[in-house]
Every structure is written in C-alpha cells, then in structure tokens.
C-alpha positions, 0 to 999 in steps of 0.5 A: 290514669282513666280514673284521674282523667275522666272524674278528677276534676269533679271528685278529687278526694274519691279518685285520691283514696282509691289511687291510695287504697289501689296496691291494697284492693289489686291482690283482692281480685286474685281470689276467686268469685266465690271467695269474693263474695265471702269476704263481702258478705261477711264485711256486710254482717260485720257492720251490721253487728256493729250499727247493734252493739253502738245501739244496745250501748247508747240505749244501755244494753239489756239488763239481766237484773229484777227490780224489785 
C-alpha cells in the first residue's frame, strides 16, 4: 500500500484508522459531488451544534425563570 509505504514509519496510527476506516469511506465516493458536499456540510454544522449545546451545559443553559 502507497499510504503504508510513503507515511507509515512517520504516523503509524493515522495510516492504521484509515486502513481501518477504508471499507467505510470507499462507498462514500460513489455519491455525486454534490451530495458530497451535503453531507460535509452538514457533519460541519453538526459539530457546531454540538461545541453549543456542551457550552450552554457547562454554563447552565438559559433560564426562562424571573427573579424576584
């Protein structure tokens, strides 16, 4: 394999997730660009979603209750 032979001396663990991760991601590219670019774009606005939520937790989310 090119990957093995041309990296994996120097980073073992990244070549071992994607020999790994290969079967997964190789039906991926059978899409069309443009579907391609959907599913990017919307794993990207997931994480967003979730660096958000893990901030409005930590902080204690927003409080609809008056004080008094």
């Amino acid at each position: 394999m090119e990957l093995q032979e041309a990296w994996g001396r120097k980073y073992p663990a990244i070549v071992k997730l994607w020999s790994d991760a290969w079967a997964e991601f190789v039906p991926f590219l059978s899409f069309d660009v443009e579907i391609r670019k959907v599913i990017c774009s919307t794993n990207a606005i997931e994480s967003v979603n979730a660096r958000i939520r893990k901030a409005v937790r930590a902080r204690g989310g927003v409080s609809n209750q008056r004080r008094i």
